[in-house]
Structures are given as C-alpha cells and as structure tokens.
N, C-alpha and C positions, 0 to 999 in steps of 0.2 A: 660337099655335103649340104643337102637342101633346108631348109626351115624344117620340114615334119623329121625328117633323118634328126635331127639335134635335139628334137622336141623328145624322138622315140629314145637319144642315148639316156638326158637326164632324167626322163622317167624310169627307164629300167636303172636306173641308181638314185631315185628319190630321197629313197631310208638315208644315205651316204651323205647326201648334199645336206639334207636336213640335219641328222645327225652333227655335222661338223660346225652348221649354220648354227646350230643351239650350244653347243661349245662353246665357240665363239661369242658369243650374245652374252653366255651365263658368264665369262671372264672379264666381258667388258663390264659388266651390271659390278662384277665384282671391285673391279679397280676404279671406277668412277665411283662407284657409292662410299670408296674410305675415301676419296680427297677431301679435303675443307672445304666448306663452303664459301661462296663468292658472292658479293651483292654488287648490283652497279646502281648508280644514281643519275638523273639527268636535271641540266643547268641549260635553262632557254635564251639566247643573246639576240640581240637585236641591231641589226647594223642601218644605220643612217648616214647615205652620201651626204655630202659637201651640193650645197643648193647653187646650182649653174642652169643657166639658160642653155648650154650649149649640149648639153646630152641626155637620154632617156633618163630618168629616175630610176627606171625599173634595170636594167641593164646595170646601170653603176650600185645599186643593191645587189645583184646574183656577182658581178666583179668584186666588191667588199667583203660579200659573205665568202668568197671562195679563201679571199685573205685570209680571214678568220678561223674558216677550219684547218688552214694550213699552219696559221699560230699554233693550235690548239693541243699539236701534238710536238711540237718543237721542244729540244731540248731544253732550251735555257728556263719556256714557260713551265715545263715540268719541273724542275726543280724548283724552281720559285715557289710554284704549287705544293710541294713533297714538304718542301720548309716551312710554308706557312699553314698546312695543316698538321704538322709533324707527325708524320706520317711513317709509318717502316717500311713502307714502299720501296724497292728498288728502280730509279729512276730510268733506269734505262729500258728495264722490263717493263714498266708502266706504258710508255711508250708506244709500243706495239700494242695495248689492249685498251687504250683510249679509242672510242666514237665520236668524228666530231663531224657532221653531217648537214648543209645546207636542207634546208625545208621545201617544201612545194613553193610555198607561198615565198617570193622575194625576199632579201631582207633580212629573213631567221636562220640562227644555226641552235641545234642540239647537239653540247657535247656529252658525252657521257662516260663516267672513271667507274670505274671498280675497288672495289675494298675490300677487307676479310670479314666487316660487321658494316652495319648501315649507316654508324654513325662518320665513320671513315670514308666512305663511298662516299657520301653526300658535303664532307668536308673537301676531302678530293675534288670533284665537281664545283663547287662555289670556288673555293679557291683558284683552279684553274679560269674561269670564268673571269676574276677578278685579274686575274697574273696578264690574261691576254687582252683584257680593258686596257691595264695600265701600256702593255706594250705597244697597243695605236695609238697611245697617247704618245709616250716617248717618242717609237720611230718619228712620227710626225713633225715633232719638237724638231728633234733630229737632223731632219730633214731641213725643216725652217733653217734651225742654225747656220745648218752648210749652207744655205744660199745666201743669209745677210752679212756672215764674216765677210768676203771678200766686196760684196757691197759696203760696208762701215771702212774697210782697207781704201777703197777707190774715193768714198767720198771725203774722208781726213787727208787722203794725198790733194785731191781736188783743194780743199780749203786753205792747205800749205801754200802751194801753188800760188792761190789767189793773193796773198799776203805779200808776194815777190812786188816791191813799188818798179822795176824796173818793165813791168808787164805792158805791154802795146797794150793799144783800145780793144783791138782785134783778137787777141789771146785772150785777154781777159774775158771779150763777150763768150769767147767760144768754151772756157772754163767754165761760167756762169752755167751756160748750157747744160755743159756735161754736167752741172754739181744740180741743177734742177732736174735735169732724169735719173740720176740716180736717187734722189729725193723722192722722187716718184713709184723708181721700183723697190722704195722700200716701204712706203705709204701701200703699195700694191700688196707686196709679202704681206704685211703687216695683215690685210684686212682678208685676205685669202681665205676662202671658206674649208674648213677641213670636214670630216670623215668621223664618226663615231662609234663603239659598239658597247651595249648597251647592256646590265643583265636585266630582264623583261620576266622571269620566272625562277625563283631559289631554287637547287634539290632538297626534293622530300626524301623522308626516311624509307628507305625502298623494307619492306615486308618479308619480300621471300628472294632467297638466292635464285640466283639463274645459274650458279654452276655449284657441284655437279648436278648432272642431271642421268641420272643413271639407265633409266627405264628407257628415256630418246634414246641415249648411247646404244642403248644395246638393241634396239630397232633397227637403226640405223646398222650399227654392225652385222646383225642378223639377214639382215636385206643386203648389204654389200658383198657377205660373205656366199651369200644363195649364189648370186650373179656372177662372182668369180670363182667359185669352185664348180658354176657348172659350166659355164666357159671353160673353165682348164679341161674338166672331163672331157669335153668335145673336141677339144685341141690336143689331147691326148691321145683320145682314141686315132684322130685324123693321123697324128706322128708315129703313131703303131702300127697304123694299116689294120684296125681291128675290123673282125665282121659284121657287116651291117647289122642293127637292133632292127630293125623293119621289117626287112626282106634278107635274114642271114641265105637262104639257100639258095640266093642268085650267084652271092660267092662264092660258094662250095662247087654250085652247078660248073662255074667259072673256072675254079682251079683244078676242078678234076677231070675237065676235059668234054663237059656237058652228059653226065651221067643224071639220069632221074636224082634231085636232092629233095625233101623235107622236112619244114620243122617238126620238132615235140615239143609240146608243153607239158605243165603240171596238169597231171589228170586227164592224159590224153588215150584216148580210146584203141585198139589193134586196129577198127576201121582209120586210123589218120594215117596209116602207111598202106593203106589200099594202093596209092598208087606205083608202090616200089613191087607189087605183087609180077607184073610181066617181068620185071629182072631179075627174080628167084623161084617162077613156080616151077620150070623145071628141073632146081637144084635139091638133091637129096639133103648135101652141106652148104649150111650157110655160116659162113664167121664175122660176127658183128668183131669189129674193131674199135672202139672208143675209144680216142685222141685226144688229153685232155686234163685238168688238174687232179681232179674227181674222179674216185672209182665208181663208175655207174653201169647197167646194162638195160636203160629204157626202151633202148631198141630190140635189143635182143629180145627182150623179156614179152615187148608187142610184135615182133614178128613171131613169137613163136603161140601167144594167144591169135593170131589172126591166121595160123597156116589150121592150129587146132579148128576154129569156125569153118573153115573149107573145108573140115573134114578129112584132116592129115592126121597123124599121131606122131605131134612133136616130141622132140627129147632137146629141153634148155641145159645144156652144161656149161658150168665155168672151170676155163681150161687152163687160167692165170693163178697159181696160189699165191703169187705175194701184192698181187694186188687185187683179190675176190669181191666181187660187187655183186653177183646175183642176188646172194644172202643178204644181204640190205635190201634189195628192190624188191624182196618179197617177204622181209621180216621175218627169216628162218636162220638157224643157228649154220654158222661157216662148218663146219665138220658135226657130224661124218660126213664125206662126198667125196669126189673123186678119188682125192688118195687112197683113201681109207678102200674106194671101190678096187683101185689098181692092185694095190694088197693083195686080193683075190683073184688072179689074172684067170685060173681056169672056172672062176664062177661071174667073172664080171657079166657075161650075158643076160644069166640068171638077176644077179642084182640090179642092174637096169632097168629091169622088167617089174620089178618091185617098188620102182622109185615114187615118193608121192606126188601128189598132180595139183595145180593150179588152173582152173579155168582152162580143162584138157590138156593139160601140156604139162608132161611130164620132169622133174625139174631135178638136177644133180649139182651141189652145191661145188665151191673149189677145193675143199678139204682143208686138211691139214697141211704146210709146207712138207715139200718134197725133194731129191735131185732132178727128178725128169724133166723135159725143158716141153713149156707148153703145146709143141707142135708134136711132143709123144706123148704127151694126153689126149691130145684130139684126137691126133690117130688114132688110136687104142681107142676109144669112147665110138668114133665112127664106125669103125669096124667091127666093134663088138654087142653095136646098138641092134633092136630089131624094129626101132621107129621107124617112119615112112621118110622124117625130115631130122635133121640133123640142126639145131642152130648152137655154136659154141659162142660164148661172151667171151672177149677177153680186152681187160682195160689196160690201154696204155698210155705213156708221158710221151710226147713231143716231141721225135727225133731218135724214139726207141728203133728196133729192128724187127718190122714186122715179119719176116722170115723165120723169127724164135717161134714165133706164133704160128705161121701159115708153114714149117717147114719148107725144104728145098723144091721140091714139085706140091705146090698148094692144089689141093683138093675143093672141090664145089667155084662157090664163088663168094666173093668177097663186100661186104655192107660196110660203109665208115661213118661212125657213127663221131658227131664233130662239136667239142664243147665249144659252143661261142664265144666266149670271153676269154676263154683262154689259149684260142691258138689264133695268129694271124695270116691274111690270104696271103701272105710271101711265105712264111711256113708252110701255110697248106700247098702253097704251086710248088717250094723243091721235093715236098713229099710225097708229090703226085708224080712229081719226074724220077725220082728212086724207086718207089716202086712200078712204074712201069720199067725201069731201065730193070728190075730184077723178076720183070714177068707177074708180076699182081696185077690180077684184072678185077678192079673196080668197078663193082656192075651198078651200086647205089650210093646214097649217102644219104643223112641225118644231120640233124642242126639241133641240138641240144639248147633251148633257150630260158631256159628258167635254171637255177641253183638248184630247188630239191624238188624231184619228181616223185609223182606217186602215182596213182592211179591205178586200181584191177585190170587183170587184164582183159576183162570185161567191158573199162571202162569206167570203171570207177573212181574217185578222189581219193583214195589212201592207197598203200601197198598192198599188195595181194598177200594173203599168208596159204599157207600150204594147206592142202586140206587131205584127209586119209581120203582112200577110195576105197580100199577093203584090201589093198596089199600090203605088202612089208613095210613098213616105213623106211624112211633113210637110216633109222638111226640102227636099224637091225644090220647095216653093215659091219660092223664090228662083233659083234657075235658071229657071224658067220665063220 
C-alpha cells in the first residue's frame, strides 16, 4: 500500500480517527487535571578538583560533576535528605523523580526534587544538596583513613623493631630507611589535595506546579492517538484485504474477471455510468445486484434515469421485500408496490402502466412482505411490464444466493453493484467463481464509495422523490 493509498484510507475515516482522538484527549484532560499538584525546586552545586599539575582542570571538573550527579540520586543520600527535611516523601519513589544534571559550563550540576507544595520541594533540594556535600566529604575521609591505617600499622612495627639492641648496623640502617619512607608517605597523604562540591545557589520557592498538567497531556494524547488509530486503520484494512479507497474499481474490475467497473459517489449524475451503457444497451432486463451491509439501489436507480435520457421507457422495480432500498433512494413510502401489484395478477399490466415516474423512469416500490421468492417477482414484473427496459434492484448481504434473485435460467443481464467497505477482494473473487460456476454472467459492476448517496436522477444532490405525471399513482394500487 503506497503513501497516497494510506493517505486515501484515513481520510475516508477522518470523522473516526478524530472522533476517537478527542475521546482520548477529553479522558486524559480528565484524569490529569484531578491529580495533585506537583512543584519541583532546583539547588545549583559547584564541584572543584583537587589543584594538580598533572591533569586538565576542566576534565577533572566534568569527572567530579559526573560523581555528583550520581550521589544525588542514591539511596542513602535520599534518605538523609527525606530526614532532614522531614519530609513524607517515600524514599524510594523520590528516587526515580529526582533531576540531577551536569551543566554546559564544567564544574555545575542542577539537582532538582519535587514536592507536593513549594516549601517541601525546595526543602528537598537544599537538603539533598547538603546530604551529597557531606557525602564527598566523608567518602574522601574514608578513603584517607584506609590508606594511613595500615601505614600507622608499618610504621609502629618499624619503631619496635628499632628498639631491638641486638640489631646489626645494617638492619638498623635499613629500618631507619623504611621508617623515613613511610614518614614520608604519610606527610604525602596528609597534604594530598582533595575535591569539593559546593552549594553555589539555594532553591527558590518554585510558583507554579509542573505537574499536572492537563491540557500538554491531552495534546500529546490527542496527537499520539491520531497516529496510531490511523495506522491501525491501514493495517487493518491491509489484514482484511479491503478495496482500495482510491481506485476501488480496479479491484472489482480484478475479481470479476475484467468486466467494465465504476465508482458512484454521493450526488452522482446517470451520465457517471455512461460507460457501463455498451454492456446493457441491448438488454431489455437488467438486475442491479448490491452486495453489501446497506440496503441501497444507486445503481439501479441511475441506470435506469440514464436508459430514460436515451430515450428508453424504463420501469425501476424492487424485487427484494425484506430488504427494499429503492423507497429510500427516492424518498417514497415502501408499499403499495410490488406485492400489493402481484395481488392483482390479471391487472398487473394495467398497474404498471400507471406507476409514478421520477426523472422518466417509471418506479415500483418492493411492497409489502410476501411468500414469493424474488426471482417470481421479477419474472412476473418482466413479463407483465410494457417498458422498453426492465432494471430490477435487489439488495443483498455477502454470500447470499443470488439465484433466489436471478432464478434458475436468469433473464437479461446481470450489473454488481459493490459496497466498498463492506465486502473484501477475496469475497468478491469466490463470489465471482460461484456464480460463474452457476452460469451468471456479469456483464458490469459498481463501486459504491460513500455511506449515504443521494442525488436525482438528473443529477442532483438529494434523493429524487416521485413525481405524479397525470396517471394513477402507486398508491391506487390497493383500491384496485
């Protein structure tokens, strides 16, 4: 699926994506804006190497400072900190939401704690500050210590030693020795330049919380949720094998064996199936078939205003009663119509002839429910009609039998008229393989690409409504 292919799924599901996108957004605005508010404080420290000839300055300040921020979040210095600001902080959660961050400039770190009001926050802060002072202080000590114990251990053996009167010249010198280098490395220890960090800036009473923050949250949510609910879509579509949003009729053309296919849109004119006109102008019957969730007959309803412009005298009938769609595409009442016509078997001629007309073309609703099975409707309607063209609607679900419809020796030819979303090209290919295996010859097809279609059969943007022409109306079927 190409860039524009992906572009064309989520715009034909915009409303969707969006919709869910503001969902989303309004839930998160929801639960962010009752948490507690959150303040953080920041404490500026200063680290200063130990003054040696033998290294960068600037280098042994970015190695210092990195110490520091590593103090800063360590456990022991947390607690220290929690205690000495007395704090209801849980120590180990604090942890995790402490900042403690080397500077541009060498040298500085900013830590920065969090509190539930600002005076805490900024308690939290100094104090940490101070807890990770004292701790390079200590380690340092620390450090020292362990190196002079066992030097104080060598040089009191040394002076024992010395006091032995039985000692050679030579032992002795060599004692002396050793007890003036160890003298030495502890004059060294002793004067050893150490390391420091500094607080160089208090925290201030921070003003406004930084958490929650409702409105970011739900931007951020709104925007994340766009991106992956319309990625899903696309990835969905692709796992379904649905018909392309671009070019649905290259599919159709595809699965039905390369018969003429075209889309309809909302408010699409009888001239937009101009081109299906060579594979029905010589049929008397035509039966649109719609395949699909929706009861609709956009096709029917515009082949049979575009045979009227040729100067045909169509007759549009729905031949499906339990699932009648013309009466919606043309905003007229489902009964009287067919049945109500069938009733009348030795007058149905008569009644036909009477039927009201939309933009030429004669129109017979599905009626009332019946027993007769739609393909003795048709029949009975084709044979009794005295129009030049015949087109029957009849809507069906996905896997139905169109044989109920076309009966056992199908008459004229056959138009499939194809809801895009709701059937997929692996549906439509075994559906093209049953009925050819059952002798339906599929002369065209339709791509139904919008939810609600309207348009006159003229052409126009709403549904057509029936219009008298100076015969019976439909509704005189019943009094007959």
């Amino acid at each position: 699926m190409d860039v524009a292919e992906q572009a064309a799924v989520v715009w034909s599901r915009r409303f969707v994506v969006l919709l869910v996108a503001v969902i989303v957004a309004g839930l998160v605005f929801a639960w962010r804006g009752a948490g507690d508010d959150r303040y953080e404080a920041e404490v500026t420290m200063q680290v200063r190497p130990p003054l040696t000839e033998n290294n960068d300055p600037s280098l042994q300040a970015v190695y210092y400072a990195d110490i520091v921020v590593g103090l800063a979040g360590s456990r022991d210095v947390v607690d220290k900190a929690v205690e000495r600001a007395q704090s209801d902080e849980d120590a180990e959660d604090l942890t995790q939401e402490i900042d403690a961050r080397a500077s541009d400039q060498p040298g500085f770190v900013t830590i920065t704690a969090p509190g539930d009001d600002p005076e805490e926050a900024a308690a939290l802060a100094d104090e940490l500050a101070v807890a990770v002072r004292g701790r390079v202080v200590s380690d340092q000590a620390s450090a020292q210590e362990a190196e002079r114990v066992p030097l104080d251990r060598a040089l009191n053996a040394t002076l024992v030693e010395l006091t032995n009167p039985d000692l050679t010249e030579a032992a002795r010198a060599a004692l002396e020795r050793e007890e003036e280098e160890i003298v030495s490395s502890l004059r060294g220890l002793a004067a050893r330049p150490t390391w420091s960090a500094s607080i160089v800036e208090r925290a201030d009473l921070p003003t406004d919380p930084v958490a929650p923050q409702p409105l970011r949250d739900a931007i951020l949510a709104f925007l994340v949720t766009l991106i992956v609910v319309a990625e899903g879509l696309v990835l969905w579509r692709v796992l379904r094998g649905s018909l392309s949003v671009r070019r649905p009729e290259d599919d159709v053309r595809d699965a039905l064996g390369g018969v003429p296919a075209v889309p309809v849109a909302a408010g699409a004119a009888p001239g937009a199936l101009a081109p299906l006109i060579p594979a029905i102008a010589d049929a008397r019957r035509v039966t649109v078939v719609h395949v699909g969730r929706k009861d609709t007959a956009t096709t029917a309803r515009l082949l049979a205003g575009l045979l009227a412009a040729r100067d045909r005298d169509p007759l549009l009938a729905d031949v499906v009663d339990d699932r009648p769609s013309v009466h919606r595409e043309l905003s007229m009442s489902v009964t009287p119509g067919l049945t109500e016509a069938l009733d009348h078997p030795g007058r149905l001629g008569e009644l036909l002839a009477t039927l009201p007309r939309v933009a030429g073309a004669a129109v017979l609703p599905a009626g009332g429910a019946d027993d007769r099975t739609p393909a003795e409707r048709a029949d009975a309607v084709s044979a009794a009609a005295a129009h030049d063209s015949v087109v029957l609607a009849a809507a069906l679900r996905p896997g139905d039998d169109l044989l109920s419809v076309l009966g056992a020796a199908p008459e004229g030819v056959v138009v499939v008229e194809v809801e895009r979303d709701a059937v997929t090209r692996a549906t439509l290919r075994r559906a093209a393989a049953e009925w050819r295996g059952l002798g339906v010859d599929v002369v065209a097809a339709t791509v139904v690409t919008t939810r609600r279609f309207g348009g006159l059969l003229s052409g126009g943007g709403r549904p057509a409504r029936a219009e008298r022409t100076g015969r019976a109306p439909a509704a005189s079927l019943d009094s007959a």
